[in-house]
N, C-alpha and C positions, 0 to 999 in steps of 0.2 A: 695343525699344519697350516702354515701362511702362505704356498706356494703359490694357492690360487687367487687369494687376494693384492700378493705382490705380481702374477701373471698380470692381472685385470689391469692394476695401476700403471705397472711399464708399456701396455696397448693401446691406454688413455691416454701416455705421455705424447706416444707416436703421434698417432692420432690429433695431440694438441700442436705438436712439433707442425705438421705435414699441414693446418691449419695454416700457422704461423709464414709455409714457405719456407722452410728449415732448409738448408741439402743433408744427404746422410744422416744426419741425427735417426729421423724415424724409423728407415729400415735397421737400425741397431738396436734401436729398443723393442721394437717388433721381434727381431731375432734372438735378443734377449730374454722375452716375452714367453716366446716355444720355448726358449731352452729351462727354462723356472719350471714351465708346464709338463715337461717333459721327464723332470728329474721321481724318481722313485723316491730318494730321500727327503728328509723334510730340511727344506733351506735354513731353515733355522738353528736343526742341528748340525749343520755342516758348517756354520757361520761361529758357533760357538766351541765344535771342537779344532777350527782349524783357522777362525777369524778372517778378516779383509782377504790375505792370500786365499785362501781356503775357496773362495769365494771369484774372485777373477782366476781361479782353478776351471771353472764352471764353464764347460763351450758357450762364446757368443758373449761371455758378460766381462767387461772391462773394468778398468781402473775407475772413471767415471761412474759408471750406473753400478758398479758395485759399494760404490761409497754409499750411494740414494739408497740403495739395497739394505746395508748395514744401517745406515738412519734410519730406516723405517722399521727394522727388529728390536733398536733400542728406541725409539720411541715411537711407532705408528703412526707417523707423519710424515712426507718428504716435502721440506719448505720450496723446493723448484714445482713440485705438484701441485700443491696450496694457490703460491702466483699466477701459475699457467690456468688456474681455472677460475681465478678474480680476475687475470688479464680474458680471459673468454670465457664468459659464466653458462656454457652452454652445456646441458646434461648429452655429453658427447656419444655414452654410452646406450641410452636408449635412442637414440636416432641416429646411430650407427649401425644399431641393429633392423631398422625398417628397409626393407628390399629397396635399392634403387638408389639411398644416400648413402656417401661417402663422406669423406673430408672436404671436398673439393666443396658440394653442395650446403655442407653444414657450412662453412665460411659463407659463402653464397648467401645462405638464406638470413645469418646472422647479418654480415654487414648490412643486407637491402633491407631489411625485414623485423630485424632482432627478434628473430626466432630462436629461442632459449631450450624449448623442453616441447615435449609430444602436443600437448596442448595448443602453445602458438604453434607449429606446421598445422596443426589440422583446420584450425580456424581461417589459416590462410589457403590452405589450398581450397576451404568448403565455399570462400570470398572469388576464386580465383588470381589470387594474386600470383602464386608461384608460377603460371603458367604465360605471367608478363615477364620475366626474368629470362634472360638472356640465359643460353644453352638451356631452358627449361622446354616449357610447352605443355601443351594438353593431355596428351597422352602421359606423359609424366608425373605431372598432375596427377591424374585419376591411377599410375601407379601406386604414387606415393599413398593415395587416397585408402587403396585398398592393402596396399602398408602396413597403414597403422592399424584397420580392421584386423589384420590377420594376428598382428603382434598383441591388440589388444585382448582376442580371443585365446593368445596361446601365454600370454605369459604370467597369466593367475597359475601357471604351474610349474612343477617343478621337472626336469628331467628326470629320468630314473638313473640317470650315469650319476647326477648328483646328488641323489635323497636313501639309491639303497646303501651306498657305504659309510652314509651318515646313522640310518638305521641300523644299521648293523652294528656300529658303537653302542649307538645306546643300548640297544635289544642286549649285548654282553653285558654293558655295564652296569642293566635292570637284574641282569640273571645274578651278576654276582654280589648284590645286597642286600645286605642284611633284612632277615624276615623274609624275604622274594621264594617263594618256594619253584615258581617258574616265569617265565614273561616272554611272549613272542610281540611280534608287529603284524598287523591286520591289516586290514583296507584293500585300498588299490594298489600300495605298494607288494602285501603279499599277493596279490594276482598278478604282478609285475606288470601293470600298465608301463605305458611310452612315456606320460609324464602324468607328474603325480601331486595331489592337490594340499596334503596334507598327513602327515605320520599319526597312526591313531594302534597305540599300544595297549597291552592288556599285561596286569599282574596278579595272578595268584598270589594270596600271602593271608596268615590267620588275622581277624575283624578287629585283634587286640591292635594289630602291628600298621594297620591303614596309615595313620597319620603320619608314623615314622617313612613310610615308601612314599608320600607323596611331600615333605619335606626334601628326601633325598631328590625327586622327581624334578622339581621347581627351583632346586640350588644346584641344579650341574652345570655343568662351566658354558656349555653350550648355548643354556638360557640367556637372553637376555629383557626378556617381559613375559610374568605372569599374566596372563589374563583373569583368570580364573582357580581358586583352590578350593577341593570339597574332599568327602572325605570317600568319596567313591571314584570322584573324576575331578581332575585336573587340565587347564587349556595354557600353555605358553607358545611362545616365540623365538626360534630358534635362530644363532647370529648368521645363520644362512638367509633367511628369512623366511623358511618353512615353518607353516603351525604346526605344533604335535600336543595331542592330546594320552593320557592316563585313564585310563579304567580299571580298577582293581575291585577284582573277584572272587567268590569263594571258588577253593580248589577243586570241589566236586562240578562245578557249573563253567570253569575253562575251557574245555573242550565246546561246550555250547555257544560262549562268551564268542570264541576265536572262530565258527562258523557264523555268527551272523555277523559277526563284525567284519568277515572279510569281504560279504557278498560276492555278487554285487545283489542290489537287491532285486530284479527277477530273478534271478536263481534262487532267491531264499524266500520269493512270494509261492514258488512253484511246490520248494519245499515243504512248504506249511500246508498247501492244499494237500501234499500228499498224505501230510499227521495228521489232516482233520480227516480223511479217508479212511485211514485207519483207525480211527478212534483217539487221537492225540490230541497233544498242544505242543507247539513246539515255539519256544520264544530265546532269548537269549540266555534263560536260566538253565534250561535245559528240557528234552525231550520228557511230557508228563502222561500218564495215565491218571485222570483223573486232578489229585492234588500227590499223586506219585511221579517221582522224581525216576525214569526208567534210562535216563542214560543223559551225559550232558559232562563227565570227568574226561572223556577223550572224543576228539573230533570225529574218529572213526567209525567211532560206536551207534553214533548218531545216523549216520549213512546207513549202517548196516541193520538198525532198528526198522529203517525205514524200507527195506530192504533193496540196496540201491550200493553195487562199488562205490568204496572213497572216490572221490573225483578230485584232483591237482588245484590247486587255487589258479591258476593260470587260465583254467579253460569252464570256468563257473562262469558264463556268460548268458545262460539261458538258448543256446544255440545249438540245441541236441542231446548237451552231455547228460540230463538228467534221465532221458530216454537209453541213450547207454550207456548210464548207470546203472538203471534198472534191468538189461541186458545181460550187463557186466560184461559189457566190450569198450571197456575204457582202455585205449592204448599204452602200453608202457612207451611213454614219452621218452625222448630224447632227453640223455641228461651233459653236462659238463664230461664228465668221466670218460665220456663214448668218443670225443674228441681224438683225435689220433695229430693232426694239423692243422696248420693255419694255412688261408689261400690266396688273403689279401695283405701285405706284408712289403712296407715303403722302407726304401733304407738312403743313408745320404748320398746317394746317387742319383736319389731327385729331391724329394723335400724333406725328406726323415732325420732325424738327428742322431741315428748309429748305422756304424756299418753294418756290411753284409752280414759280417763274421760274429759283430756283437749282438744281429737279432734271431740269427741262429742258432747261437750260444743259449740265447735268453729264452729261446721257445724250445730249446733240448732239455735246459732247469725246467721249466713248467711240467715238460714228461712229455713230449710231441715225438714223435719221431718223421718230421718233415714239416718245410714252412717254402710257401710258396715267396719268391721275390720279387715284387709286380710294382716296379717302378714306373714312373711315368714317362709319356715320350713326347716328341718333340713341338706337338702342334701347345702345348704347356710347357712353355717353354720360361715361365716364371717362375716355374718349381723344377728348373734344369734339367725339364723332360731330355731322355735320349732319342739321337735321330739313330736312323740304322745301323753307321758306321759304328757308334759309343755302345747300343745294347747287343754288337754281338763281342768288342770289345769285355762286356759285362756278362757275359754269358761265359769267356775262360778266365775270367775273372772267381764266378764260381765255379768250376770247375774243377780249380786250383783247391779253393777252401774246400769242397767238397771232396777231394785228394787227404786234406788236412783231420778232417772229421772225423772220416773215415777211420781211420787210424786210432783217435778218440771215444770211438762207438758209434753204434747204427744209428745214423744221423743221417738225413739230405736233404736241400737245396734244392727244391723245382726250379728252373729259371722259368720264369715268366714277366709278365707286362702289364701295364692298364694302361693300352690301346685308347687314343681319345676317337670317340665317335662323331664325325662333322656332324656338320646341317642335312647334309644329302645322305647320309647312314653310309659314306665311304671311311677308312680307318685311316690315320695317320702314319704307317708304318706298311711298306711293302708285302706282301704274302709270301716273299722267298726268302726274309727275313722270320715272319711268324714262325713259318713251319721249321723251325730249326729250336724253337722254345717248347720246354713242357707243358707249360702252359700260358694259356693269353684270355685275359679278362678285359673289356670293351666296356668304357662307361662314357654317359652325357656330360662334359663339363660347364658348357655354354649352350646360346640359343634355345632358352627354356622358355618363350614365350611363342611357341609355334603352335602350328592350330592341331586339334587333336588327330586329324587324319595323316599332316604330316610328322608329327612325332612317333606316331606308330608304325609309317610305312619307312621313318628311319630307324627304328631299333629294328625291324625287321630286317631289313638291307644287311643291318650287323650280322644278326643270327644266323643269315642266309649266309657269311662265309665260312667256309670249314675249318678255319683256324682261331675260330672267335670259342671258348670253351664256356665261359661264363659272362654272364652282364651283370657289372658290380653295381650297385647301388640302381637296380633297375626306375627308381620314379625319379629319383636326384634333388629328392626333396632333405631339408634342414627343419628341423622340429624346431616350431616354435620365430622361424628365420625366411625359410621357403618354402612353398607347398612344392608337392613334386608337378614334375610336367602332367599334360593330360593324354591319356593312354586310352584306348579301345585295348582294355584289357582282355577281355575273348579272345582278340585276336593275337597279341603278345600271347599268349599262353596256347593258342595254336599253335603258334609259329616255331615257344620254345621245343613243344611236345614234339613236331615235325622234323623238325632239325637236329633236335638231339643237342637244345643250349640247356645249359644248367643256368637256374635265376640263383642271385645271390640275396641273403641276409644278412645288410653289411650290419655289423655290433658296435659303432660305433655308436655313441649313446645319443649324437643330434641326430642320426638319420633311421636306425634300426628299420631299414629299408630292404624286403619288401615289410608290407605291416600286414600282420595276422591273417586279415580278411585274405590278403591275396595267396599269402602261405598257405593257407589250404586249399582256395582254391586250386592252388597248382600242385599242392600234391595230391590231390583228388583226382585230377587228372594223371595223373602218374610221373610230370616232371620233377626232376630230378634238381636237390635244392643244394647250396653251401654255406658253409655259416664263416662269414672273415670277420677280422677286427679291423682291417684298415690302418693297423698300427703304424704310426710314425716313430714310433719310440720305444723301446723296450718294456715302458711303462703302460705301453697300451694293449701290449699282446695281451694282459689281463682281460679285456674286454670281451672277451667271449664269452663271460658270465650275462652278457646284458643280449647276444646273438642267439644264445640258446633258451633264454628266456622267452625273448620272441619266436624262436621256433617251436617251442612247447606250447603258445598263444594258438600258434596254429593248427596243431595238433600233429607235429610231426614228431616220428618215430625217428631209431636207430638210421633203418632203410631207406627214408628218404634223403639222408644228409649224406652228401660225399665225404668228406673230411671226417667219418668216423671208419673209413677204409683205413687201415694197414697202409705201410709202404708199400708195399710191391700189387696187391689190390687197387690203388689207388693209381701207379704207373701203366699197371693195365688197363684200369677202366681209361683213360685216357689216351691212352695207345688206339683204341678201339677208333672205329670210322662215327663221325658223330651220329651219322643217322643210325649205329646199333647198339648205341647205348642208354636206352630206355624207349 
């Protein structure tokens, strides 16, 4: 699928466009950009059953950039791309992505500077130069300074929005080859970390047939450098730019293989002490008495040898669970299935690329029975936030469709909002306005550089109104982009406990916000959690596969998550005064 690599290029055009001084050129390619990223199908097959037309069919993409579009699926090159980046040889993309630069700055530092790639900024800023440049300064400076620290610390890895559905190809494509008797994916991807360093798979298959799985292994299309081929382990390069590594095993020692491979490794140091207590060994062959091989064909067997519940790969962190293992008070975690709704849910009535009707539609297919519609309002007013006149306009706006539904089957439509949260924790949308919505979700969009005591006593302010239900994306951090704000988390989690706010898990794969640590914390405490997608696109309400990931990191249950209520469970829990609802 080339969507995302055509997404990437038409953001770099803008980008080089908005450089350049363009007018309008870059918001279209930019728009253009969402709409590629946006699509479910793959561009390519849309391009070949339906050609050029087929194609400026496409919201947002025109005669113009559908042409570049189609050059680049017949030949992988766009010659206006090529130019635009010999006419500014500047790697746009990673210093685009350090906190603080934009286009404006990248032109900046090129023309005074010829600042090219991460390298020249940092040598300049560590010189002080940037901080002689006009609109720059010190403080900017030492932003950018800590910048590229953060970018350099996070981008040895990979998101999990973009490494599990790559895994998951291959993990099918291993299963169904020839000789494969079974093959999962290990590592930190099966614990479903936030980002993820490297794909490290396992195959069972008989000792004759090795060579033939790691021939198939090392020739998939995916590959683009071997590093390494042996007849047990093989190391390539995938054209994402993810390593993944092969380990193929005997089928009685799989089940061992795929425990220690998943770790992490305290958990499998703690392991081992318990088989040497016992009388074992336990290593990746499998669990032994002696030079006896007493369990190591299923993962299970192995836990229960030891006498210890299976524990989730999710929650192998060495942070209790082997204690409640050995208990056997491992919680039945929260799964996909338990899902009932979505609660963060954008449609193009602020920045989303379907309507109301089509993200309804799309979260009634998935099996939902309700999807909240929590557009933005006006103080974001570049993603065509609503002021109060337009969102209660948009409130019998669903009303109507929700009329329509109806009729179609048990389907609804929350009306709701994301509320922008100021500086001072006031909302941008009246209270005689809220209280007329199902629901109202309240997030940070700006002023992320405030000191810790005032960012806390502004989500606080939020919480403290009774029409505030949820805080979406409580730290407002971007994985890998932006750290979240800084919080006196104790007290956030007082506050939510007090007041009766639910924290959200947004699933969106850069922010999978709150993260673990705090997820439990807070349902430790007995707050009450949600899991959204944040979906912009019909193609994103998928993302709840990566929200419940995270929620299972945490160790929440059914009970803690709202959004696994029923419809009319879910109208009530809401209905309720905040402060009696947890």
């Amino acid at each position: 699928m080339k969507n995302e690599e055509i997404a990437r290029i038409l953001y770099e055009i803008a980008l080089y466009l908005e450089m350049k001084e363009v007018a309008f050129k870059p918001a279209a390619y930019e728009k253009a950009a969402e709409s590629i990223e946006a699509l479910e199908e793959d561009v390519e097959d849309i391009y070949k059953k339906g050609g050029l037309k087929a194609l400026e069919d496409i919201p947002a993409i025109g005669k113009g950039i559908s042409e570049r579009i189609k050059e680049y699926l017949e030949t992988e090159r766009i010659k206006d791309y090529e130019k635009l980046k010999k006419q500014i040889p500047v790697d746009i993309q990673t210093l685009s992505a350090i906190e603080g630069i934009g286009p404006k700055l990248i032109k900046l530092f090129y023309q005074k500077l010829k600042i090219k790639n991460i390298g020249d900024l940092e040598r300049a800023a560590k010189a002080g130069k940037l901080a002689k440049l006009p609109h720059s300064g010190e403080k900017l400076q030492e932003k950018i300074l800590k910048g590229i620290e953060f970018y350099r610390r996070s981008h040895s890895r990979f998101l999990l929005g973009a490494a599990l559905p790559l895994a998951d190809k291959i993990e099918k494509r291993l299963n169904k080859a020839k000789s494969v008797i079974k093959a999962a994916c290990a590592g930190s991807l099966r614990r479903r970390q936030e980002t993820i360093g490297d794909l490290d798979f396992l195959v069972a298959c008989p000792e004759r047939s090795r060579g033939v799985v790691m021939d198939f292994f090392v020739s998939m299309p995916e590959v683009i450098h071997v590093f390494a081929k042996g007849s047990t382990k093989s190391m390539v390069q995938l054209r994402s730019g993810i390593a993944a590594d092969l380990r193929v095993v005997d089928e009685k020692s799989f089940g061992a293989a795929l425990q220690y491979f998943t770790g992490n490794k305290d958990h499998n140091i703690k392991l081992r002490k318990i088989a040497i207590k016992k009388g074992y060994k336990l290593n990746e062959y499998g669990l032994f008495r002696g030079k006896k091989q007493i369990a190591g064909r299923d993962e299970k067997e192995i836990y229960e040898k030891l006498g210890l519940a299976w524990i989730p790969p999710e929650i192998r962190n060495n942070l209790n669970e082997i204690e409640a293992g050995q208990e056997n008070k491992i919680p039945r975690l929260v799964e996909l299935r338990d899902i009932k709704g979505d609660l963060q849910v954008h449609s193009n009535w602020s920045d989303g690329s379907n309507s109301i009707e089509e993200m309804a539609m799309a979260a009634k297919k998935i099996g939902y029975q309700y999807t909240a519609i929590t557009d933005h309002t006006k103080d974001l007013a570049m993603t065509g936030g609503s002021d109060e006149k337009r969102l209660l306009k948009q409130m019998s706006e669903i009303d109507k469709i929700n009329e329509k539904l109806f009729k179609k089957g048990n389907f609804r439509i929350l009306k709701g909002a994301e509320v922008n949260i100021r500086k001072d924790g006031s909302l941008d949308i009246k209270d005689e306005v809220l209280e007329k919505l199902d629901i109202v979700g309240a997030a940070v969009h700006s002023s992320f550089n405030l000191s810790k005591e005032e960012q806390t006593k502004r989500l606080i302010r939020a919480m403290e109104n009774l029409h505030i239900d949820i805080i979406f994306h409580p730290s407002g951090r971007l994985l890998g982009q932006r750290p979240g704000i800084e919080l006196d988390w104790d007290e956030i989690f007082k506050a939510a406990k007090e007041t009766g706010t639910i924290l959200e898990i947004n699933a969106q794969p850069s922010r999978l916000d709150l993260n673990d640590d705090n997820i439990r914390r807070a349902k430790n405490m007995g707050i009450k959690l949600s899991v959204g997608t944040d979906a912009h696109s019909t193609a994103e309400l998928s993302y709840n596969i990566y929200g419940i990931s995270q929620a299972r990191r945490g160790w929440c249950e059914k009970k803690d998550v709202i959004n696994t209520m029923n419809f009319p469970e879910i109208l009530a829990f809401l209905k309720k005064p905040k402060s009696k609802r947890f």
